[in-house]
N, CA, C and O atoms as a GROMACS GRO file, in nm:
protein
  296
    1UNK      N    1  -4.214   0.482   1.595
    1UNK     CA    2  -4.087   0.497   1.529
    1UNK      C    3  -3.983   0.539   1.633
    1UNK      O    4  -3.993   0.644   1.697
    2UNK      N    5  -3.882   0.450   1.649
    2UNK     CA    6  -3.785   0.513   1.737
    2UNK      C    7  -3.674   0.533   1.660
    2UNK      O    8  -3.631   0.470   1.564
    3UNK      N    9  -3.619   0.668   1.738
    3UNK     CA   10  -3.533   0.719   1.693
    3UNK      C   11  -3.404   0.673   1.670
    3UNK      O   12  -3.361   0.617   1.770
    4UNK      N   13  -3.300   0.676   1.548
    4UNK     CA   14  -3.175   0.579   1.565
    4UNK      C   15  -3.040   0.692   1.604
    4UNK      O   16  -3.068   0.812   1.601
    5UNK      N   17  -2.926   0.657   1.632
    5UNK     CA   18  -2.822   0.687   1.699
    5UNK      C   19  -2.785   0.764   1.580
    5UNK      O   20  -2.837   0.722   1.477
    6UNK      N   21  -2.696   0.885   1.565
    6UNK     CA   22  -2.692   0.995   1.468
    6UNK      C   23  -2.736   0.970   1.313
    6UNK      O   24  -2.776   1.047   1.226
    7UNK      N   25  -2.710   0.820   1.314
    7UNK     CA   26  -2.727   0.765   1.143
    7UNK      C   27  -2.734   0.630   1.178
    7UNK      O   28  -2.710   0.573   1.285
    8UNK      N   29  -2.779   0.581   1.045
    8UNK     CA   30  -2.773   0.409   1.072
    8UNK      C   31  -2.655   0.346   1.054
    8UNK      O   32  -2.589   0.363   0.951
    9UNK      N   33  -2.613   0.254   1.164
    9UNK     CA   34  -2.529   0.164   1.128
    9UNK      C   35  -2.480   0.106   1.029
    9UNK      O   36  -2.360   0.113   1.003
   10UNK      N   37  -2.571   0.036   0.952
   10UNK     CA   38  -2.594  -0.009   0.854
   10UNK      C   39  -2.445   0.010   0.722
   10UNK      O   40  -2.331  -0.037   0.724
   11UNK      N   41  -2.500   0.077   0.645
   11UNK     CA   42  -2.422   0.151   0.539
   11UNK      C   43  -2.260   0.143   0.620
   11UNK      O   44  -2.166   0.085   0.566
   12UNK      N   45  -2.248   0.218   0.770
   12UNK     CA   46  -2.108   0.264   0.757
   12UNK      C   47  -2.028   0.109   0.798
   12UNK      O   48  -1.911   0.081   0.773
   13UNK      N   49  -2.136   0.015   0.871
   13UNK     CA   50  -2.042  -0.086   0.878
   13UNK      C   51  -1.990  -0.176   0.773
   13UNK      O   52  -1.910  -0.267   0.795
   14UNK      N   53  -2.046  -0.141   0.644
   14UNK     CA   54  -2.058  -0.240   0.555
   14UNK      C   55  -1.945  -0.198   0.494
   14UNK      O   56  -1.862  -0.281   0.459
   15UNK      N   57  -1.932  -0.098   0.477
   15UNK     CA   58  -1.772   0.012   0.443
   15UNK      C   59  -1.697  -0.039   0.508
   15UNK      O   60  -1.609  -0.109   0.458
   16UNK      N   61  -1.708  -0.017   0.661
   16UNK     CA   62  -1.614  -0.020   0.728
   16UNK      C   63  -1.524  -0.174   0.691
   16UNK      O   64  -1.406  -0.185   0.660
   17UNK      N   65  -1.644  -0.300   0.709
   17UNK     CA   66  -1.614  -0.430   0.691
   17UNK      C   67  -1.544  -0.454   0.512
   17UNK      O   68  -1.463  -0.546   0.496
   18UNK      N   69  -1.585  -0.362   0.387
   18UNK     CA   70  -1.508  -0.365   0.319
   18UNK      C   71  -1.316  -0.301   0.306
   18UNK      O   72  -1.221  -0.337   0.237
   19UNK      N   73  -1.329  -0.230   0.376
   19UNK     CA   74  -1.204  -0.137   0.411
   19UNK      C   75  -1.090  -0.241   0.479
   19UNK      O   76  -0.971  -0.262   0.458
   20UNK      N   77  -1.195  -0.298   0.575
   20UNK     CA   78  -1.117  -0.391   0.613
   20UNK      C   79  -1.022  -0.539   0.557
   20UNK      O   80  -0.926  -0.611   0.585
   21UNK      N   81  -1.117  -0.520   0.471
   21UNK     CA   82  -1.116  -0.648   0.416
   21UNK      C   83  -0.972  -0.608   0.329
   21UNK      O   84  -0.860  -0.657   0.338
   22UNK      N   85  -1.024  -0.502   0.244
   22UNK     CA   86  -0.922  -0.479   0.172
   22UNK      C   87  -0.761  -0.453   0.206
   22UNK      O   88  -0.667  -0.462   0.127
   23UNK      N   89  -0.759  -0.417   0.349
   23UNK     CA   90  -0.621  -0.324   0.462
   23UNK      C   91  -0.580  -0.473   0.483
   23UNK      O   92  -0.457  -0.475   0.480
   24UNK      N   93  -0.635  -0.610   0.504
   24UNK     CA   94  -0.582  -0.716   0.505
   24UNK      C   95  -0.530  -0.800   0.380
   24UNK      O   96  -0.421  -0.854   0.361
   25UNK      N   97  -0.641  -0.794   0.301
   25UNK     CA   98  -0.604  -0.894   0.226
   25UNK      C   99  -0.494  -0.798   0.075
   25UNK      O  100  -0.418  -0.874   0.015
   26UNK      N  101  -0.493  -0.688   0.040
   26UNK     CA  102  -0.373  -0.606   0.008
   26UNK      C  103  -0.248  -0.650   0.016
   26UNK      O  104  -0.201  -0.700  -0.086
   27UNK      N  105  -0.161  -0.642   0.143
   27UNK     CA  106  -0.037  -0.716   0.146
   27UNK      C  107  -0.041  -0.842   0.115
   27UNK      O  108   0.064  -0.901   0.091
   28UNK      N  109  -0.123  -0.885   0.112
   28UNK     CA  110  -0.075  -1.067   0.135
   28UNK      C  111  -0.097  -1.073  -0.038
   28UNK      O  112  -0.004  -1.138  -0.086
   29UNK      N  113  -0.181  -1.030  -0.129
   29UNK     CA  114  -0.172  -1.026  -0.243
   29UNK      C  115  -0.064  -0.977  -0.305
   29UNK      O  116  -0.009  -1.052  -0.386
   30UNK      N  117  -0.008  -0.842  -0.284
   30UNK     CA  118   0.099  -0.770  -0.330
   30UNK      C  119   0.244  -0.857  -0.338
   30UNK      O  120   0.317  -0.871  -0.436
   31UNK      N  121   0.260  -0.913  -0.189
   31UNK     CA  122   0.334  -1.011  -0.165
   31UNK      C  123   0.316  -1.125  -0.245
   31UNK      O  124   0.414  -1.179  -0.296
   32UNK      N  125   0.193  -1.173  -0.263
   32UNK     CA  126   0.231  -1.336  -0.344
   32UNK      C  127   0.227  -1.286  -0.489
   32UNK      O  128   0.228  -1.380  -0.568
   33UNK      N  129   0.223  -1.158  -0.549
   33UNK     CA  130   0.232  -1.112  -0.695
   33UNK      C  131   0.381  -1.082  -0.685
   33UNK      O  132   0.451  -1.123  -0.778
   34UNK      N  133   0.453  -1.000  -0.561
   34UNK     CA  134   0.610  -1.024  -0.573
   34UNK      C  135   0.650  -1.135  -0.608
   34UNK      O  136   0.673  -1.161  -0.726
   35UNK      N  137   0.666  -1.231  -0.496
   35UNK     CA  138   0.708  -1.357  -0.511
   35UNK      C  139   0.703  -1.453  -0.632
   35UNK      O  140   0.789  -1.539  -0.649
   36UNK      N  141   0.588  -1.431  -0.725
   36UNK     CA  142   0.589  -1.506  -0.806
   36UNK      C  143   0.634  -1.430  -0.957
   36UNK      O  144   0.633  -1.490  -1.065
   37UNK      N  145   0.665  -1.312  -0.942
   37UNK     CA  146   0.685  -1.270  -1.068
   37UNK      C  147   0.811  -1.340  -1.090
   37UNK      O  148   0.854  -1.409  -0.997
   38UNK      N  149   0.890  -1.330  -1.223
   38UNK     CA  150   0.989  -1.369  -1.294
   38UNK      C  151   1.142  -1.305  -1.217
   38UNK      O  152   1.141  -1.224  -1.124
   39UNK      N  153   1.244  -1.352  -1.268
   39UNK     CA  154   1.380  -1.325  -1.191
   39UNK      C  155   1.407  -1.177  -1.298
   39UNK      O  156   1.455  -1.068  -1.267
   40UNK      N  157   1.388  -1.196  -1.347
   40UNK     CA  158   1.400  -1.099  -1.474
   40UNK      C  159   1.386  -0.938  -1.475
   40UNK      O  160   1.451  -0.843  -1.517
   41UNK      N  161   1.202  -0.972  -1.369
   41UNK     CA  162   1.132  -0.835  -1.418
   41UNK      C  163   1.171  -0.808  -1.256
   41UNK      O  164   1.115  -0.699  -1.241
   42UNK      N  165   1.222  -0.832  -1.146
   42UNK     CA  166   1.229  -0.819  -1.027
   42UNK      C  167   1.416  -0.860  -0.979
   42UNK      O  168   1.456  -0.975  -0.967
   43UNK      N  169   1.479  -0.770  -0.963
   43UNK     CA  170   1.612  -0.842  -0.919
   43UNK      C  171   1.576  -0.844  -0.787
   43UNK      O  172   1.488  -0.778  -0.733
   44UNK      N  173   1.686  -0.964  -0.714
   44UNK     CA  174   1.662  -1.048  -0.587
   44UNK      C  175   1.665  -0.934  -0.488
   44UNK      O  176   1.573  -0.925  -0.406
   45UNK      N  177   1.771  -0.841  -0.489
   45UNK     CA  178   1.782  -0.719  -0.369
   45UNK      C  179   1.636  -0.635  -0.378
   45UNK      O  180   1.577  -0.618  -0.271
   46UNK      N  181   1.591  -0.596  -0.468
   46UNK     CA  182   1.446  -0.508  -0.499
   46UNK      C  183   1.319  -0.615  -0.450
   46UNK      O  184   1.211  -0.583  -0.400
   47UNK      N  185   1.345  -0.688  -0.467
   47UNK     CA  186   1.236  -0.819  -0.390
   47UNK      C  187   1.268  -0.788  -0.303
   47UNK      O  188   1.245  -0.667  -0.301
   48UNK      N  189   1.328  -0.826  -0.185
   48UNK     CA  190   1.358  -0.838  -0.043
   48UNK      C  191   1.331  -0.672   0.009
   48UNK      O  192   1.287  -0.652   0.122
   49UNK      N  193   1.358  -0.572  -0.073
   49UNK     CA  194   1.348  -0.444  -0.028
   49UNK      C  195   1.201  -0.437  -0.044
   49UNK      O  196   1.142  -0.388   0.053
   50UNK      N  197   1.112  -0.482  -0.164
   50UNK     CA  198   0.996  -0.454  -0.158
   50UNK      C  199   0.884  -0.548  -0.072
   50UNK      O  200   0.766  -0.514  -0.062
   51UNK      N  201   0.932  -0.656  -0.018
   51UNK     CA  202   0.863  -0.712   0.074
   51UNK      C  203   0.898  -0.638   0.237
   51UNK      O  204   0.815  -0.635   0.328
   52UNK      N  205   1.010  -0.592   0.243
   52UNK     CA  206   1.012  -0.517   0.373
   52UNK      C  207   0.900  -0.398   0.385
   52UNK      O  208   0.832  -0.360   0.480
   53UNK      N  209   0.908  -0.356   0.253
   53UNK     CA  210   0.802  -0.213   0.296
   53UNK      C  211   0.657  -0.278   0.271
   53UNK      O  212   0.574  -0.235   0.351
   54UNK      N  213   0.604  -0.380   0.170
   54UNK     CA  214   0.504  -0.367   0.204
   54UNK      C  215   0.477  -0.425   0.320
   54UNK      O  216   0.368  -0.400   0.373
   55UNK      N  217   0.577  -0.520   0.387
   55UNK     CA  218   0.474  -0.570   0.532
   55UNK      C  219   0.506  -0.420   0.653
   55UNK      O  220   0.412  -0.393   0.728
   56UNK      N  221   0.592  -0.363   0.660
   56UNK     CA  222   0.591  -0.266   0.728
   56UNK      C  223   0.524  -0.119   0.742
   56UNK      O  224   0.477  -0.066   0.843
   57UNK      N  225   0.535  -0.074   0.617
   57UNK     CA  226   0.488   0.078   0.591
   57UNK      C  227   0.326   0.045   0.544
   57UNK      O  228   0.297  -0.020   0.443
   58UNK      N  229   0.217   0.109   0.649
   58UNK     CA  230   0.052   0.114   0.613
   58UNK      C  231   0.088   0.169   0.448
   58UNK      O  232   0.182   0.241   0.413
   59UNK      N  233  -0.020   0.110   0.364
   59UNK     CA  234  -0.060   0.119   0.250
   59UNK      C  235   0.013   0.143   0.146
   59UNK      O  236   0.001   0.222   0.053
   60UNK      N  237   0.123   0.032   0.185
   60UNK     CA  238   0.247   0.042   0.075
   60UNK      C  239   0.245  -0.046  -0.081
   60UNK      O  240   0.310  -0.038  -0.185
   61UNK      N  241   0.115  -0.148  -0.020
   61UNK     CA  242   0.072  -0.201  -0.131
   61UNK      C  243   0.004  -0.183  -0.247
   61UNK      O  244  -0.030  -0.252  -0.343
   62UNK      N  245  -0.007  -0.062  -0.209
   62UNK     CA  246  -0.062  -0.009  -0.320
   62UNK      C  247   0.048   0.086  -0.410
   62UNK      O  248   0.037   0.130  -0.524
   63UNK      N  249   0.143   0.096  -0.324
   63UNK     CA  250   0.254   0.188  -0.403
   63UNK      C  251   0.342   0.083  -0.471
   63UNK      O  252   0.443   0.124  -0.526
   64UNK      N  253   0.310  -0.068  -0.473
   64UNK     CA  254   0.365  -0.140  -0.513
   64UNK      C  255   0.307  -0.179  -0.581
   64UNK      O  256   0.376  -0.217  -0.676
   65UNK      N  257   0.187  -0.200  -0.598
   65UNK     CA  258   0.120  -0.171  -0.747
   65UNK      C  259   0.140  -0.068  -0.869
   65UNK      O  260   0.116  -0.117  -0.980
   66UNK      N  261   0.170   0.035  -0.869
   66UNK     CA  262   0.162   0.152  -0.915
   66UNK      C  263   0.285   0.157  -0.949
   66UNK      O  264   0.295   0.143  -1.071
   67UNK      N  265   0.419   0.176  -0.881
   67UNK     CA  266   0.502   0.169  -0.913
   67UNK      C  267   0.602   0.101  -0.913
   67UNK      O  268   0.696   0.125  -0.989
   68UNK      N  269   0.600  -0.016  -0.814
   68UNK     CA  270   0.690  -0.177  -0.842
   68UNK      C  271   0.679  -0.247  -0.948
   68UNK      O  272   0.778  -0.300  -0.999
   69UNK      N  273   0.553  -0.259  -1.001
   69UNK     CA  274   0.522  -0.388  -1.108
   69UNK      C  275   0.553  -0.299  -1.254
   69UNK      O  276   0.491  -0.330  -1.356
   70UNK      N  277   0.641  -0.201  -1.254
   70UNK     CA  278   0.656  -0.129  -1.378
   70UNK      C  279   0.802  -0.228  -1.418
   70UNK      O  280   0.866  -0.286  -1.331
   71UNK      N  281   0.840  -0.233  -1.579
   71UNK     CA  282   0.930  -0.309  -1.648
   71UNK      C  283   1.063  -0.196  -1.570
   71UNK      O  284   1.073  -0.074  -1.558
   72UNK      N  285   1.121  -0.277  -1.543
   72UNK     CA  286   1.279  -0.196  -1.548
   72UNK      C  287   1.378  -0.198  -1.693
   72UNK      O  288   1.414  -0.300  -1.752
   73UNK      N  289   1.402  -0.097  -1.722
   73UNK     CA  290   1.474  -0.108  -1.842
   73UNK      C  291   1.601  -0.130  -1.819
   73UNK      O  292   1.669  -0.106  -1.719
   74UNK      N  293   1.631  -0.185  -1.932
   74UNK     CA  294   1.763  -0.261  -1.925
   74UNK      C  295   1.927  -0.205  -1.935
   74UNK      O  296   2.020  -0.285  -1.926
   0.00000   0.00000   0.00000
């Protein structure tokens, strides 16, 4: 039996490779759920403001879930 390096690989890369997955493919979803929503539920200036932050600011896509895709009242 030989001994392995503090823990197994295993487990943390599989995390790691989901984490990843998700830190990529996040914006590009958030973004094509902007883009395609209605003129209605999104005015044109709040689009353009909310595609700046999610491609810029780490893990903004998720704050654009949560609180972008809410109805604006009228």
């Amino acid at each position: 039996m030989t001994p392995t390096f503090p823990f197994d690989m295993t487990g943390f890369l599989s995390v790691f490779l989901i984490f990843a997955l998700l830190m990529l493919l996040g914006p590009i979803i958030a973004l094509i759920d902007l883009f395609q929503r209605s003129d209605r539920d999104v005015a044109g200036d709040s689009r353009v403001l909310w595609a700046i932050v999610v491609l810029l600011v780490p893990f903004a896509w998720i704050v654009y879930f949560v609180v972008g895709r809410r109805p604006r009242l009228p």
